[in-house]
N, C-alpha and C positions, 0 to 999 in steps of 0.2 A: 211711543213704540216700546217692545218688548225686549228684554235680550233673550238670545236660545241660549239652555245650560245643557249640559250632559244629562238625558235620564240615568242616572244611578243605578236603576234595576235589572236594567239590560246586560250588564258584567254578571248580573246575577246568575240569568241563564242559560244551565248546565248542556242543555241536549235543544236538537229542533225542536221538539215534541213541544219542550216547555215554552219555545220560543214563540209556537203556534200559540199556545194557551195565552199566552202572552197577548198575542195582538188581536184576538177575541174578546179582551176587556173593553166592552159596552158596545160592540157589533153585534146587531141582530141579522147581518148577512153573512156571516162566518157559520158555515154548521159547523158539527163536530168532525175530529177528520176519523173516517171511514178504520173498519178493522184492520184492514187489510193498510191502507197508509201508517197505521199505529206499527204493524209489526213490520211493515221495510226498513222506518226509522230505526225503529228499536236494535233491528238488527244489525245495519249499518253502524250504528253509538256503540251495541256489545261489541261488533265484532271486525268490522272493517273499516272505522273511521281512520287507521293509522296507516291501511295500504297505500302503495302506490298508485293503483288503478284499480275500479270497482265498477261492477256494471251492474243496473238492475233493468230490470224486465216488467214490465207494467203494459197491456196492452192498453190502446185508445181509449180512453171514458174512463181509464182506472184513476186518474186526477196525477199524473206524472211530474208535472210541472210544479204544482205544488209540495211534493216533495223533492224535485229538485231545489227549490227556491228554498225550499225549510232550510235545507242542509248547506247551501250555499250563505244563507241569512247567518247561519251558525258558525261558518269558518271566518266571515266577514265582521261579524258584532264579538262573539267569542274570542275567535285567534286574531283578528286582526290583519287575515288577511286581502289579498288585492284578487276579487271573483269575479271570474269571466265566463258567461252562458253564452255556448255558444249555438248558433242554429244553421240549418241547410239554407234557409232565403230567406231576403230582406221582409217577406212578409211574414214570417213564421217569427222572425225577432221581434216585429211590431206588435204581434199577438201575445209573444210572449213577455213582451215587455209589458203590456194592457195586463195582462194576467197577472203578474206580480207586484203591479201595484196595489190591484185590486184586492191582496192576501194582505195590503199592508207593508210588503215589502221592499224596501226601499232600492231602486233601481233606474238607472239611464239606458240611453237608446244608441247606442254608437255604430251606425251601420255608412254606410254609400263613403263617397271619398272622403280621406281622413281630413285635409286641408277645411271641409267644411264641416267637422262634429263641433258642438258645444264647446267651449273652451272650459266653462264650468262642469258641464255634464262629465268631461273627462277627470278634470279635478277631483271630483266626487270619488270617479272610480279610482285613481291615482292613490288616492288619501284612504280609502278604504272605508268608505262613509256613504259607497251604493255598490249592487252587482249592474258591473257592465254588462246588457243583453247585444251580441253580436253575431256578426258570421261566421264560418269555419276561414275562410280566404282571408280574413284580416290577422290569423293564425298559420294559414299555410299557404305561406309566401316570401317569395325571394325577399323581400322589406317588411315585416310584421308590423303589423298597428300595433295589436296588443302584445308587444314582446315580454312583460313584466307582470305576469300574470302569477300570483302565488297558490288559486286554487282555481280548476277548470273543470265546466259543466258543459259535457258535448248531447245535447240533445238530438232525440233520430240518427246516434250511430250507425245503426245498422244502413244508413241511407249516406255515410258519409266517406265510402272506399273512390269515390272518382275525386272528390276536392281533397282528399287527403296527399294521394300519391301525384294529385298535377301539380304542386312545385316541383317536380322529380323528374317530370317528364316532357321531352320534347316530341311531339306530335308534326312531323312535315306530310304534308297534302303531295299530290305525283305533280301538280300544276308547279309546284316550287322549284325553281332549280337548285337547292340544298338536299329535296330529294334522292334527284340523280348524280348530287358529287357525294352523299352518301355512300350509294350505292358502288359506284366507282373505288371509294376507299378502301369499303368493304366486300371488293370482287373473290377473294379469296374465303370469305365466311361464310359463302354461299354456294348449295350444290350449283354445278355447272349449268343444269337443266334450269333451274330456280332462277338464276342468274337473267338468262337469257329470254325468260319470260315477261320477268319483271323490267325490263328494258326493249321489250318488243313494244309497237307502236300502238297495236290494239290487245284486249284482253279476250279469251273467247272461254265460255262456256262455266263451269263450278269455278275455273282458275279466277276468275275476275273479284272472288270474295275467298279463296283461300289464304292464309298467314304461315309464313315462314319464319323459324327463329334461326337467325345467323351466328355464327360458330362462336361463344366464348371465349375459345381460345384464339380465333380469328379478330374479335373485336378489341383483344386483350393486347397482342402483339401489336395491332392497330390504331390502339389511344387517341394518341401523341396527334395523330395526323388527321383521326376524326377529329380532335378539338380543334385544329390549326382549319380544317374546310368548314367548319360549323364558323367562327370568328371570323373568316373568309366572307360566308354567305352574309352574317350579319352586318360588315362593314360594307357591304353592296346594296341591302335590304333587301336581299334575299333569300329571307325568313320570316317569318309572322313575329309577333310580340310576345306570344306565350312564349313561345320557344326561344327567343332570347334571355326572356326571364330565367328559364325551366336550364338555361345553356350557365346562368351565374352559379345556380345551387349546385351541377353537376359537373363543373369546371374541376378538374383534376382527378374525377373517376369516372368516368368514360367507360374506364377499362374495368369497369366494377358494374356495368351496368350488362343488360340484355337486350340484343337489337330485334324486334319484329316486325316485320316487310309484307306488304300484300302490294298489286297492282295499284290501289288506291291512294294507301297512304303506307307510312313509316312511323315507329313509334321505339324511344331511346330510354329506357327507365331503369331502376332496379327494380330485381322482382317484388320484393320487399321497401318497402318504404323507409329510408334513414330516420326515423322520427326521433333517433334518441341522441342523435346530432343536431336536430333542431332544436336551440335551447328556448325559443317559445312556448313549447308543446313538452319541451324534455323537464324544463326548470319545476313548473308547480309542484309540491306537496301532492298532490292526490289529483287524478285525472278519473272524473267520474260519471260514467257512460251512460246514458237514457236511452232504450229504446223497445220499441213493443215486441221486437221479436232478434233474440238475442241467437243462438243456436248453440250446439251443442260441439263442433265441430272443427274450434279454431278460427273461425272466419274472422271474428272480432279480432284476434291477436294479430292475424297477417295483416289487415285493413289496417289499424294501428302500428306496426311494427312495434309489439307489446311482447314481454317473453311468458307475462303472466298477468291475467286479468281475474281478480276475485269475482263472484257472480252472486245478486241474491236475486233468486230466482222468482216465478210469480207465484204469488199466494194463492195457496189451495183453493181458496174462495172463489178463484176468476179465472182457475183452467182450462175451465167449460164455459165458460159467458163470452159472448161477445159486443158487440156494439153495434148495432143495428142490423137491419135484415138486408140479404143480398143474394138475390136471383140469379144463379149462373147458366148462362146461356152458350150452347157451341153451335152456330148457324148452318156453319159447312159440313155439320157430324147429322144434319136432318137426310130425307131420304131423294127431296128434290135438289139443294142444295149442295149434297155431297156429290152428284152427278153432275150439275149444271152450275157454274158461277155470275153465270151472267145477269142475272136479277140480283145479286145478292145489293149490290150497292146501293139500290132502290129500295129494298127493305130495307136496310139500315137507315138511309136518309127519311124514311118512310119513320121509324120508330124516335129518330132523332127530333124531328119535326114533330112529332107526338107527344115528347114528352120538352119542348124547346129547346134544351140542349145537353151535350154532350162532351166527355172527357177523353179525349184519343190518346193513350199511352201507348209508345211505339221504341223498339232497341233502336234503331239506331236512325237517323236522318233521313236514307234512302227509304225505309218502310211508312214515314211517315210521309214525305213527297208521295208514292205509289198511292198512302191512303187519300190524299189531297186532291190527286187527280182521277181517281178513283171517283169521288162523290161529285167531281167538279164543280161547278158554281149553285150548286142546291143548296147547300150551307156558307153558312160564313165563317169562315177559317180567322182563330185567335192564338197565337204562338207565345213562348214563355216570354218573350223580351213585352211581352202587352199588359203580361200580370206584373212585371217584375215588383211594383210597388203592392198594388192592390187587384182585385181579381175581377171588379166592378165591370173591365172594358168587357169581360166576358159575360156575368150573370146581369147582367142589363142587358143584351140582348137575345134576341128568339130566332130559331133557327141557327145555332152556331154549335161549332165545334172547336174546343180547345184541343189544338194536338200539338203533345209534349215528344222528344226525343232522351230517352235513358233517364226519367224522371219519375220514377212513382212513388216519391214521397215528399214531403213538403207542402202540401196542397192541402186545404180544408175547403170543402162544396157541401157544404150541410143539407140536409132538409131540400125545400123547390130549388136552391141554386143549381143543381142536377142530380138529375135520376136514373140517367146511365153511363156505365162508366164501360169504355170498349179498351181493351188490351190487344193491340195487334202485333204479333210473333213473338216467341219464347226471351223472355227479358234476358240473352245471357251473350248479347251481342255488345258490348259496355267499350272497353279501348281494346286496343290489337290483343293484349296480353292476354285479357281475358276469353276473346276469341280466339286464340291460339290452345286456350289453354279446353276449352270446349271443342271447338270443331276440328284442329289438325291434331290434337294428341287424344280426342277424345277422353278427356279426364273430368265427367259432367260430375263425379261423386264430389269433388274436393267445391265445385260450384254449387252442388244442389242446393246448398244452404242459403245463398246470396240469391238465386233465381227464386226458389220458396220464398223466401223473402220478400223480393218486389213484386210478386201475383197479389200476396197477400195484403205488400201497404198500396199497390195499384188499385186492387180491387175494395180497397176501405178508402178511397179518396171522398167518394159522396155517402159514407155515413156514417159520421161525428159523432150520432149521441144515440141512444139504448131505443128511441122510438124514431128513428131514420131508417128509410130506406130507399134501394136501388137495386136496378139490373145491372148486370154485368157482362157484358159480350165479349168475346173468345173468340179471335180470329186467329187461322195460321195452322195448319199442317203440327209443326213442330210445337206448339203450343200445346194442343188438342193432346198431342201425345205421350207428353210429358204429366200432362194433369188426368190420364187415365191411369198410370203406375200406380199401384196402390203403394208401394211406400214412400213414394213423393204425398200423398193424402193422407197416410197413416202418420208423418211427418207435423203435420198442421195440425193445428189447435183442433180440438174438437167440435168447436162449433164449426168452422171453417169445413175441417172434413165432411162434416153432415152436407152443407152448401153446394159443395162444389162435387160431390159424391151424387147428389139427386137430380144438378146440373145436368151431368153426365147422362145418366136414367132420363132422364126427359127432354133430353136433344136425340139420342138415337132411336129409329124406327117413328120419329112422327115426321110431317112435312112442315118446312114453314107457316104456313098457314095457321094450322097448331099452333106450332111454336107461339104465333102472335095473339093469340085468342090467351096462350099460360101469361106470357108480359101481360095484355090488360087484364088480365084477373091480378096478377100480383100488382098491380099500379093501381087496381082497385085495393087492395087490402081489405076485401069485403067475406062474406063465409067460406068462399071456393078456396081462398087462400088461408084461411083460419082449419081446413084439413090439412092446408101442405108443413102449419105450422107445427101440427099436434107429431106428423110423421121423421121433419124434422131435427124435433126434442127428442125422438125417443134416437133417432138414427146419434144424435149428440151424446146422448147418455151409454149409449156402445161404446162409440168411440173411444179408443184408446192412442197418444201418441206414442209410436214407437221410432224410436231414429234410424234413418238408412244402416244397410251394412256398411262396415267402415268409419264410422263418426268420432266412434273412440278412439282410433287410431290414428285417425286426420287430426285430431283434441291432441291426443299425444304427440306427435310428431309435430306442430304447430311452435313450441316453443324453443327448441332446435332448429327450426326453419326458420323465426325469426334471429336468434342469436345467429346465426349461419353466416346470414344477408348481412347485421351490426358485422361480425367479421369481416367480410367478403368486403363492405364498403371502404374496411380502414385499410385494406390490402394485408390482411390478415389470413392467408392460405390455409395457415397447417390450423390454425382454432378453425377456421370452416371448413375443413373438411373434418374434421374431428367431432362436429355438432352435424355435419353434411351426413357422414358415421351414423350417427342417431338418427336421425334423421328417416334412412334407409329400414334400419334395424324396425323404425316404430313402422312402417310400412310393408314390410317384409313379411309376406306369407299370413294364416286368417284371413281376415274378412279385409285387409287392406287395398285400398284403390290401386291395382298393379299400374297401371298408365300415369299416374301421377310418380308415381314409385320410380317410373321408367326414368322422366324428366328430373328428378331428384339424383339419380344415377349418373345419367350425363354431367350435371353440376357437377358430382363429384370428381366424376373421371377429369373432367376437363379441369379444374381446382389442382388434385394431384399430378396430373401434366406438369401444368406452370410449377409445381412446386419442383417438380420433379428436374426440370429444367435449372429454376435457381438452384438447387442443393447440388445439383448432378448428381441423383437418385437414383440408382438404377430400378432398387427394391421400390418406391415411387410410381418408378415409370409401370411395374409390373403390376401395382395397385392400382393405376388409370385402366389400365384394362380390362382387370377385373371389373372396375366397374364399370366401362364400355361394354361389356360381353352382357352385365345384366341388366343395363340401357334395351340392350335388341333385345333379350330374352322376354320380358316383362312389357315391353312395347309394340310385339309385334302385332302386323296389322294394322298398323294407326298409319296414317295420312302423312306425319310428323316421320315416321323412319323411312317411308319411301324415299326421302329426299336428304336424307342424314349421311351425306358425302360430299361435304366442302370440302376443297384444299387444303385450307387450316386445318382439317381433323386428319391428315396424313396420316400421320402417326396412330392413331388409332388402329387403321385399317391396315397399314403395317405389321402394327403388334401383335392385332389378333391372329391365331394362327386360322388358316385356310376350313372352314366348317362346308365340306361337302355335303355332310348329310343334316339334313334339318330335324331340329330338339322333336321335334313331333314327330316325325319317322323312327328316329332313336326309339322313342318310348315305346311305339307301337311293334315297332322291331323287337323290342326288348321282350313283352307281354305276351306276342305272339310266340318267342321262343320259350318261355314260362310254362305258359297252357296250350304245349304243342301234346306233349304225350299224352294225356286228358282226352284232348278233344280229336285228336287225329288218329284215334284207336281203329284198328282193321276194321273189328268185325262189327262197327256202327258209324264209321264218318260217312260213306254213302247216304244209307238211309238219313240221315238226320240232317245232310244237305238236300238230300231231295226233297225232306218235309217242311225246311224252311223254304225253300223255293217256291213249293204248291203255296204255301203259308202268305208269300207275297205274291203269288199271283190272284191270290182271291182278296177278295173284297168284307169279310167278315172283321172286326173289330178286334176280338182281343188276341183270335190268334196272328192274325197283323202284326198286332204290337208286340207280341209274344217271338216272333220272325225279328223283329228291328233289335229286340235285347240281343239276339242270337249272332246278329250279323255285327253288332258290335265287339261282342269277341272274338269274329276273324276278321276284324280289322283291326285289331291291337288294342280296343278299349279296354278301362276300367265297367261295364257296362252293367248298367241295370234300368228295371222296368218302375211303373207307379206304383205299384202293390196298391193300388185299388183307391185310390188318391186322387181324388177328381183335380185336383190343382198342378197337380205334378206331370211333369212329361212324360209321353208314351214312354220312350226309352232315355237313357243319358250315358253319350259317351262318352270316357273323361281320361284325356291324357295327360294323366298328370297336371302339371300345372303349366302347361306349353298352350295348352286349349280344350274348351271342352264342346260337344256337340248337343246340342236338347233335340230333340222328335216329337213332335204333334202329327199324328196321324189321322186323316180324315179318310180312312181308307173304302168305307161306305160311299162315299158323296156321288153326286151324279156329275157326267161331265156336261150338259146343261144345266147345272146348280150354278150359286154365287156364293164364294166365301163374304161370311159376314163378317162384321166388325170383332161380338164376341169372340173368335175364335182365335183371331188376330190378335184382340188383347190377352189371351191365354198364354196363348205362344210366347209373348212379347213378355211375359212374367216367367218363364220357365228359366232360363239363366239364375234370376234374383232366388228359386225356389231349389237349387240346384245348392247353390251359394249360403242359404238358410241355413238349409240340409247336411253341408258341410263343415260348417260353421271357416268357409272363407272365399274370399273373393276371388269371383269368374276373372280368369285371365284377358288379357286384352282380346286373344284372339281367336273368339265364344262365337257361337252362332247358334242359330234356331231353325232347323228346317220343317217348314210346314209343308207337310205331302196329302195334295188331294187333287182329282181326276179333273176339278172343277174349271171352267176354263175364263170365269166370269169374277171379279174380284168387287164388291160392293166397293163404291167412293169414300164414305166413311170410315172402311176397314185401312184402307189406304190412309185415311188421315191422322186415323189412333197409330199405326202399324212404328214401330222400333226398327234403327236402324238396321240391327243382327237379325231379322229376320227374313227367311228368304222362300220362296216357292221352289217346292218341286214337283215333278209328279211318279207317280206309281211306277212310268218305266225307266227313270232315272233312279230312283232305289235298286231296282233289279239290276241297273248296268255296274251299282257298285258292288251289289253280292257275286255277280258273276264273273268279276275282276278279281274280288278276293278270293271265289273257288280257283279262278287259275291256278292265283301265288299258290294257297292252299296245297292243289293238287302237284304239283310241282316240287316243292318241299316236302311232301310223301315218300315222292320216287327217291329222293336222296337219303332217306330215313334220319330216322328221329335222334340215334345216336350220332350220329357227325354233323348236324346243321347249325351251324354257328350266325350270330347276330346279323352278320355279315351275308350270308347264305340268304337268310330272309329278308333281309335290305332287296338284292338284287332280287327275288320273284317278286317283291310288291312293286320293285319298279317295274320291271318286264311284263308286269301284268295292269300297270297305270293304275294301279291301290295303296301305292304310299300316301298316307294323308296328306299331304302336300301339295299331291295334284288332284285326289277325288275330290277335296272341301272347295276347294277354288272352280274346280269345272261347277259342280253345284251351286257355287255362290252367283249367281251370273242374273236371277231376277227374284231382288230387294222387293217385297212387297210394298213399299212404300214408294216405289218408282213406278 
């Protein structure tokens, strides 16, 4: 036998690069590494190998892994330290572990219960003499396997916000009775209404999947006695296992966390994840992020509870490239389909069986059941716990569908293992928090990043490598809708854009039928599809990414948010509001997410509160209010403030003093007294009411819209027209920053016509174009009234159609010009010199034209309903 010695040459080398070079001596299966790998590394060695956390950006097929491993080989052989790669699922570490041998680099396999890893394999990593390749949960866990990790490689970051933050969080089901003594403990941090619903026996109607957040200050005062019924439930066993777990890690901050409630379930977390308490995940030298799509936006930082993540971004070389081709299909946006639903499950089971099987990506449990019983026993249903190890149970058989729950990424289906891959509803339904933070406070800007995200790694599940391909079907209302915004698309890589842009284009105005003739021609990949490619490329070489409104300031604000949460965890008030402060400030006014802004507000008011209470504060207490007052100012209209009077927020609603009249009457009262003398001159306010009048009662186009600018300044706008801007809104009226109105007028149309889709997406852009134009973000409580005689709404148009837009028609415009000529003429007779703000308050009431109450009679039919 031999003995093994030290290679000696190894201390030698300085950088991965050389390290590569290195283990290419006398492999003829090693290429060379690629340009674009040469300049990550290099950048990394210049420039970020000494941070704390670094993240690069490499899509699919850019070879990631191997420069993860390069750099992990190099802190391992070089520094000598102890490296952990780690991964979303036990197959993706198998893969990864296969992969890093194969570079040569030396690595074990530590994955399923620890009791049974290698005793050597661990050794290896132990001693510093392999990279342990592992999972995320053997890190983020009430007991860590890998606690002594001295450099960490998190691969598919961008896929890793749900197993990051569940040691954190307890999750109880309504079946549990930890549930309902919850609820009970916490009766006072819920409005009264809220309360009573969630404790009624049955759920009826949108309430059965709405989320409530319950009072911080309510949960705060409460601690003590939620932990004393959580240890209650547990010593009874009634609680699940997670949440006993999730009950060790969050044992003495309770009162530091955020409770969110829907009829279903309950969900107990920080907003922010304590990651810098977890000396697991806190300890290593350098935490360094893999993932194909990073964003621009902070998302990484919160997901992490990171206060700063260095970024090397993707190389120019592969901005434009993608990896493999992929047909985007929207079934329900065709012309039969969008009418009728009742075929649809037969075409799909129809195209599934075509091509043997299929990928079912779904948010959350319920959509995936609904899809299950949907196809009923046509296919053969394969669920994640089947792959867990390997994916065989699935691509060995024909006729099957794999359907995942909040899972789309992790998964490799190359080439024939499947060719279509179906997305059914908007991926942005994840735990409560994150459904709170979408559908009751409507804050989708600070998500877009994370839902972009899983379209784009859902819809790259089936195609791995530069000459793969698949379709990709698009199911869901809410889906359909989102991926028509053009800056959710403008957002995406360019190839992608191209994709899912011509998707679009070629699901609406044909019929299924169609539809299935374009899939086998692209499943043929024969000449028919050899034009779609050439159009494609050029629509790719357009392409520009631009990032939503707001991303810079979500980026900004991102690191105050997490240091906030670090405070807020240690019971650290006065530094969290102090970074709560900034926080607000990087949101405040431009282009920033006002409803996210809103929720930021509340934190701090309720933060100040408590503080304001320990110090006996009085100047405190006056500071929670301020920021209470701009909680409602910046939030209103959300789902979230309807219900924002718990008992525990007494105090609040005490404080604020009595606001009779509403911020947008103010404004419009204001503006009106402004440009009274102007506009209400003797010897022309007739006439020029009378000609906007004729103006709306006819049907001609631009003097129409020429009438709608007109009626916006006697309703108190800011108001103007498109000036000749095919994109822009007939009119826009803007008050201030309380809310603003957009106008699309179809004032031609027949009332036997049907509104189409495009017009619907027009509308549905007019906010964002409003927002461009200004350079700042539409207030919470925006809306888009689309006016036309038409009485017939296409199914598609409905499908693409945005919340904030609403139908009106011709004679509901006229009922609010003629409301305003009241006030108008009213305020005349008083004259111009004595009519104070006050004055004009009461004719727009008297005349039911204070915006207050004309927007809401108007808001009454959502074209999406």
């Amino acid at each position: 036998m031999a003995f093994r010695t030290r290679n000696s040459s190894a201390a030698a080398l300085s950088t991965p690069k050389a390290i590569f070079e290195n283990t290419r001596v006398g492999r003829q299966d090693l290429q060379e590494l690629w340009p674009h790998q040469e300049s990550v590394l290099t950048a990394w060695t210049d420039k970020h190998q000494d941070a704390s956390d670094v993240a690069i950006e490499l899509p699919t097929g850019a070879g990631k892994t191997l420069i993860a491993g390069l750099i992990g080989e190099f802190e391992r052989s070089v520094r000598g330290r102890r490296v952990t790669y780690l991964c979303p699922t036990k197959q993706l570490a198998r893969q990864c572990h296969a992969q890093l041998l194969s570079y040569g680099l030396p690595a074990v396999l530590l994955i399923g219960p620890v009791a049974q890893w290698n005793s050597a394999d661990r050794a290896r990593y132990s001693s510093a003499s392999a990279i342990a390749v592992s999972v995320g949960s053997h890190v983020f866990n009430s007991n860590p396997a890998l606690v002594d990790s001295q450099y960490m490689i998190v691969d598919d970051a961008h896929a890793a916000d749900s197993y990051v933050s569940n040691p954190w969080s307890i999750n109880l089901e309504r079946k549990e009775t930890a549930y309902h003594e919850v609820l009970r403990v916490l009766k006072d941090s819920f409005d009264p209404l809220v309360l009573g619903r969630l404790q009624q026996d049955t759920a009826a109607g949108q309430f059965a999947s709405d989320v409530y957040l319950a009072s911080p200050v309510g949960v705060m005062s409460a601690a003590a006695a939620l932990e004393q019924a959580l240890k209650a439930a547990q010593g009874e066993t009634e609680i699940n296992t997670d949440a006993v777990y999730a009950l060790k890690m969050l044992e003495g901050h309770l009162g530091q966390c955020l409770v969110f409630a829907s009829y279903r379930s309950l969900q107990i977390r920080p907003f922010i994840p304590p990651t810098h308490a977890h000396t697991a995940f806190d300890s290593p030298k350098q935490r360094l992020y893999m993932s194909a799509t990073l964003g621009e936006g902070g998302e990484l930082e919160r997901s992490f509870g990171r206060t700063k993540i260095s970024r090397i971004p993707t190389p120019p070389e592969w901005a434009k490239r993608g990896t493999g081709r992929r047909f985007f299909m929207f079934p329900e946006l065709t012309t039969d389909f969008a009418r009728d639903k009742t075929d649809l499950a037969a075409w799909i089971v129809a195209l599934t069986k075509q091509v043997g099987r299929s990928v079912v990506l779904t948010p959350d449990r319920r959509t995936g059941e609904d899809f299950e019983e949907w196809v009923g026993d046509s296919l053969s249903i394969v669920h994640a716990k089947d792959i867990e190890d390997n994916v065989s149970s699935f691509t060995s058989q024909q006729d099957a569908a794999l359907v995942l729950t909040n899972r789309y990424d992790g998964l490799d289906l190359p080439d024939d293992d499947c060719r279509l891959v179906v997305i059914d509803g908007l991926p942005s339904r994840g735990d409560l928090q994150e459904r709170f933070l979408v559908g009751s406070l409507g804050a989708l800007d600070v998500l877009q990043e994370r839902i972009r995200s899983r379209i784009v790694q859902g819809a790259g599940r089936a195609t791995r490598n530069e000459d793969d391909y698949a379709a990709v079907l698009m199911l869901g209302d809410d889906l359909s809708s989102f991926c028509t915004r053009l800056d959710v698309r403008n957002a995406m890589r360019a190839e992608l854009n191209a994709e899912v842009s011509f998707g679009l284009e070629n699901s609406l105005g044909i019929d299924s039928d169609e539809m299935k003739d374009n899939f086998n021609a692209f499943l043929a990949q024969g000449d028919m599809w050899a034009e779609v490619e050439s159009d494609l490329a050029d629509r790719r070489d357009e392409a520009t990414v631009v990032h939503p409104p707001g991303t810079a300031q979500l980026s900004a604000a991102s690191k105050d948010e997490v240091a906030a949460s670090q405070a807020a965890w240690q019971g650290d008030w006065g530094r969290a509001l102090e970074h709560a402060r900034k926080v607000v400030d990087s949101l405040t006014g431009g282009r920033a997410p006002q409803r996210y802004a809103s929720f930021w507000n509340y934190l701090a008011a309720c933060w100040s509160l408590v503080l304001a209470e320990k110090r006996q504060d009085a100047g405190l207490r006056e500071t929670s209010m301020d920021y209470y007052r701009a909680c409602r100012s910046s939030g209103r209209g959300t789902l979230w403030m309807s219900y924002l009077h718990a008992p525990a927020d007494h105090d609040f609603e005490t404080g604020t003093p009595a606001e009779d009249v509403d911020a947008v009457d103010e404004v419009a009262a204001a503006n009106i007294l402004q440009s009274f003398t102007q506009v209400a001159r003797p010897n022309s306010f007739a006439n020029e009411i009378a000609r906007i009048r004729s103006q709306l009662l006819a049907t001609e186009a631009t003097p129409y819209e020429e009438a709608l600018v007109h009626l916006g300044v006697l309703a108190g706008a800011e108001s103007d027209g498109n000036h000749g801007a095919s994109s822009a809104p007939d009119a826009s009226w803007i008050f201030s920053t309380n809310s603003w109105v957009g106008w699309e007028a179809k004032s031609e149309s027949l009332p036997e016509g049907e509104l189409g889709a495009k017009d619907v997406r027009q509308a549905g852009s007019h906010l964002r174009y409003i927002a461009s134009s200004r350079g700042e973000s539409a207030p919470s409580d925006s809306v888009v009234f689309l006016v036309t005689s038409q009485k017939r709404v296409h199914p598609s148009a409905r499908a693409i159609a945005e919340d904030h837009v609403y139908l009106v028609t011709p004679q509901q415009v006229l009922e609010v010009f003629d409301a305003h000529t009241k006030a108008w003429h009213a305020l005349r007779a008083r004259g111009s010199n004595v009519i104070t703000t006050t004055d004009v308050l009461n004719a727009l009431k008297d005349a039911n034209a204070l915006p207050s109450l004309w927007i809401p009679k108007l808001r009454k039919n959502p074209v999406k309903q």
